[in-house]
C-alpha positions in Angstrom: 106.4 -11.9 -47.4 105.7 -9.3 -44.8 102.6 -8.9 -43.4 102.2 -5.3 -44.1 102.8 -6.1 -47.9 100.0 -8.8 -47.6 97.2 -6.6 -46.2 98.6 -3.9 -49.1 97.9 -6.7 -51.8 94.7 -7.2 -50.3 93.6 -4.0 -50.8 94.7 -4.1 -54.2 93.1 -7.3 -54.8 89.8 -6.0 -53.1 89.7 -3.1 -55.9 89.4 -6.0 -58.8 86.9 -8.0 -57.2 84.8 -5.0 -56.3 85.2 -3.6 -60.0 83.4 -6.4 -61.0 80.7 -6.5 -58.5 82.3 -9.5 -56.3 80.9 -8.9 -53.4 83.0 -10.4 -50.2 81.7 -10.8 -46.7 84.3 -9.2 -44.2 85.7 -12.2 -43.0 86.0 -13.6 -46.3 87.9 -9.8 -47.2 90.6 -10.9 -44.1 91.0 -14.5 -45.7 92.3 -13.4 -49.0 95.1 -15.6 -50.0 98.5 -13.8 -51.3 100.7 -16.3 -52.5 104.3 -15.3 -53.3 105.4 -18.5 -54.1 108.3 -18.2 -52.1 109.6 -16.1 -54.4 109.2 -12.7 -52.9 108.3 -11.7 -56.6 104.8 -11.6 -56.0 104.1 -8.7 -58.8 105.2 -10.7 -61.7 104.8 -14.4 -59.9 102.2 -14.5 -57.8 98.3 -15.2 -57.3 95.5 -13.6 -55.2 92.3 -15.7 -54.5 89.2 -16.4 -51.9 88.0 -19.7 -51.1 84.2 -20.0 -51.0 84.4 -23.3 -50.1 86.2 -26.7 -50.4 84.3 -29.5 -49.4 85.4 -33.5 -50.6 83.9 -33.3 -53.7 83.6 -29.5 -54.8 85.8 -26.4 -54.4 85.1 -22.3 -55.7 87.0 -19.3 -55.6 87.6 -16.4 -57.2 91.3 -15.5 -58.4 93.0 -12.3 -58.9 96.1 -11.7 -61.5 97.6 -8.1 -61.5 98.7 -6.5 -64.7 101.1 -9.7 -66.2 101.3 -11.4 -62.6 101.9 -15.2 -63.5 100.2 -18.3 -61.9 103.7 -20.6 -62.5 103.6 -24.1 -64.4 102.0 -26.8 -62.3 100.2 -29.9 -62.3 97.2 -31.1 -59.7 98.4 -34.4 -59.1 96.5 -37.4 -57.2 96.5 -37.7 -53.7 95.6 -41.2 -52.1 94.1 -44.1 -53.4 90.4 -41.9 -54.3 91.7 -38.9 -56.0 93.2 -38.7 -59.5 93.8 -35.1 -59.1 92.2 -31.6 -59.4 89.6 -31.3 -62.5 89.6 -27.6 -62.7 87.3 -24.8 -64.9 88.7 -21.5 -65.3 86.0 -18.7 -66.1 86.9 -15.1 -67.1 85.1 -12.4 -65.3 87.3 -9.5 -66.0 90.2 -8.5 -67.7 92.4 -10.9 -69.9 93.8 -14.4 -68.9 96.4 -16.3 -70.9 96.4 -19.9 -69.9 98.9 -22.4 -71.4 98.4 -25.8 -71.5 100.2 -29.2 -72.9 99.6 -29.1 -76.7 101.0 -28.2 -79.8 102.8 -24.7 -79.0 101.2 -21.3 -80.3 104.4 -20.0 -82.5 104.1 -16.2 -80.5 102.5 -16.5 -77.0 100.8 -13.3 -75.5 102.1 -13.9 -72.1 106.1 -12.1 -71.0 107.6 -15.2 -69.6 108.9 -13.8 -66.1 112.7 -12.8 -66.0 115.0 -15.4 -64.8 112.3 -17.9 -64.8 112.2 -18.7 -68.5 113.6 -22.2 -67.7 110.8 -23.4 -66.2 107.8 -22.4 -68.2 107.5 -25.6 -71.0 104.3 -25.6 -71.9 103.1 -23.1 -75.0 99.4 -24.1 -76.2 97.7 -21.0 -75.9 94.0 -20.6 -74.8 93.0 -16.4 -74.7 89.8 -16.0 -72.2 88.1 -12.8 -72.2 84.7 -12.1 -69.6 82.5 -14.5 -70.0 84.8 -17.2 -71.5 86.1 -20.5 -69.8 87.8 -23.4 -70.2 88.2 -27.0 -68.1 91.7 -28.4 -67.4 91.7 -32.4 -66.6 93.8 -33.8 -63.6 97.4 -33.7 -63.8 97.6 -31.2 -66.5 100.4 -28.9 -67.0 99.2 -25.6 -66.7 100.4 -22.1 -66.0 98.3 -18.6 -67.0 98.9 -15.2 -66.8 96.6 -11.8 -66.9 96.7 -9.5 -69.7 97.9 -5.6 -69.2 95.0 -5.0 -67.3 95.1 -7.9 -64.8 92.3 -10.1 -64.4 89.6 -11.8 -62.1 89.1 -15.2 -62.5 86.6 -17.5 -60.9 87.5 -21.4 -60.2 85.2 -24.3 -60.3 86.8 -27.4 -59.3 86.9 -30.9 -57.4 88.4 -30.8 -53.8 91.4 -28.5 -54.2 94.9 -29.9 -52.4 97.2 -26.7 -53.1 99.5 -28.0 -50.9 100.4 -31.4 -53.2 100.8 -29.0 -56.4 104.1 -29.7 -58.4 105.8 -26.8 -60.1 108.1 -27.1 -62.4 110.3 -24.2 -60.6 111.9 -26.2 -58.0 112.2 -23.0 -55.8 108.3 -22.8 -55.3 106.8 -23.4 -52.4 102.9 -22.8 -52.5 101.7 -22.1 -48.9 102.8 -18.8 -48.5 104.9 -17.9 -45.5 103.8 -14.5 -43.8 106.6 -12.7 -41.5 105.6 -10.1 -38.6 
């Protein structure tokens, strides 16, 4: 991704968080992540977030889905001998999140399965969260979500977060974004 469309999404992403009363500091407003995925789809697979902090036992921070943008299928694996993987509560603070989970399959999902990834999206148990709703995901749960038509905010409370050890099922992800000049 290009820088300039990075600070753009930014921007973007700053409108959401500020439409619910998020309030970031400026620094933390320059530390917005904007993950593509490597995929340089980042409208309709991507994910905007902040970290507040992510210490060895704890981690928070506040996503941001655009209008049907997709988090992609992954699991939080372990890492090491002490770590059996992410435990993870999503909580709804704007907006409309679809998440999808292992489980018996919802017969007609709310989510549009991205075009010409249909292949790799296999889980179907639907949870809906609306503001104020949330719901915990266990380690090494497959997992993808998506925001509603009017995109969403989401806030994370989890243990230590290692985004860089996720598995997607999509073998052409790659989570750690890569910014060009």
């Amino acid at each position: 991704m290009k820088k300039e469309m990075v600070e753009t999404i930014r921007q973007e992403t700053l409108i959401y968080y500020e439409k619910q009363g998020i309030a970031l500091t400026d620094q933390e407003k320059t530390q917005i992540e904007v993950a593509d995925f490597g995929l340089d789809e980042v409208y309709s697979i991507g994910l905007e977030s902040i970290v507040y902090v992510n210490t060895d036992r704890c981690c928070a921070k506040e996503m941001v889905l655009f209008p049907r943008q997709t988090c992609p299928e992954h699991i939080h694996p372990p890492v090491g001998e002490n770590y059996e993987g992410k435990e993870e509560t999503f909580r709804c603070r704007g907006g409309e999140v679809y998440l999808y989970v292992e489980g018996d399959s919802t017969p007609e999902i709310q989510a549009e399965i991205p075009a010409g990834a249909e292949d790799y999206f296999t889980v179907f148990h639907e949870i809906v969260l609306k503001p104020g709703e949330q719901y915990t995901l266990y380690p090494n749960t497959k997992h993808w979500f998506q925001a509603g038509r009017e995109g969403a905010v989401i806030s994370e409370f989890s243990t230590h977060c290692y985004d860089e050890y996720d598995i997607f099922t999509d073998p052409r992800i790659k989570r750690i974004p890569e910014i060009e000049e």
